[in-house]
N, C-alpha and C positions, 0 to 999 in steps of 0.2 A: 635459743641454744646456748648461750653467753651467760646467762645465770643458769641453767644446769651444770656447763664446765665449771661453773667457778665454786657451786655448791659441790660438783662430786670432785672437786679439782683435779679434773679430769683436762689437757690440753684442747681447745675448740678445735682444732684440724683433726684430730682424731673423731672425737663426733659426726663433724662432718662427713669424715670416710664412711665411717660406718655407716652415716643414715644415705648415701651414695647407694652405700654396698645392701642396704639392708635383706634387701629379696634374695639375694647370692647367701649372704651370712644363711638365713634363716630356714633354706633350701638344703643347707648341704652338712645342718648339723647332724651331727654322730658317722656323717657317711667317710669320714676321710679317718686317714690311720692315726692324724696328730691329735685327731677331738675323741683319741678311745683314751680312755682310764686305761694305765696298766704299770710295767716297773719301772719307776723312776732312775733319769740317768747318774745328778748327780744328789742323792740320799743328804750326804753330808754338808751341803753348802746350800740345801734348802731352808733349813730354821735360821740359819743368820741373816740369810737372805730376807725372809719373812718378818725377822726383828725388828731392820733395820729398813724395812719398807715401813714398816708401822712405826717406827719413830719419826719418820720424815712427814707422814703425815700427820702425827702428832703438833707436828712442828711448824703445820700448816705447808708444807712443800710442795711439790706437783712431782708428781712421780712418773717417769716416763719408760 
C-alpha cells in the first residue's frame, strides 16, 4: 500500500481507511443523498479550488 500512496500521493492512512471500509464504501454507493450529482453549493470557488489542487500536485504535494 506504501508505493500506491506514494505513486497516487495519496496520504497511507487514508488508504488504509478506505481498504477497512471497503465493503461499506462499495455497498452504499449512489444510495446516500451526498453520492447524487446535483446543484452545486459553492459554483464560484470551485475552479480556483480545482486550479490550485492541480498546481500542488504538479508540484509534487499530497493533497489532503
Amino acid at each position: 500500500m506504501g508505493e500506491t500512496a506514494r505513486w497516487l500521493k495519496i496520504p497511507l492512512p487514508n488508504i488504509s481507511q478506505w481498504k477497512k471500509q471497503e465493503v461499506e464504501l462499495v455497498e452504499q454507493i449512489g444510495t446516500q443523498r451526498r453520492n447524487r450529482v446535483g446543484k452545486r453549493k459553492w459554483p464560484k470557488m470551485e475552479q480556483p479550488l480545482y486550479e490550485m489542487f492541480l498546481e500542488w500536485r504538479s508540484e509534487g504535494k499530497f493533497v489532503q
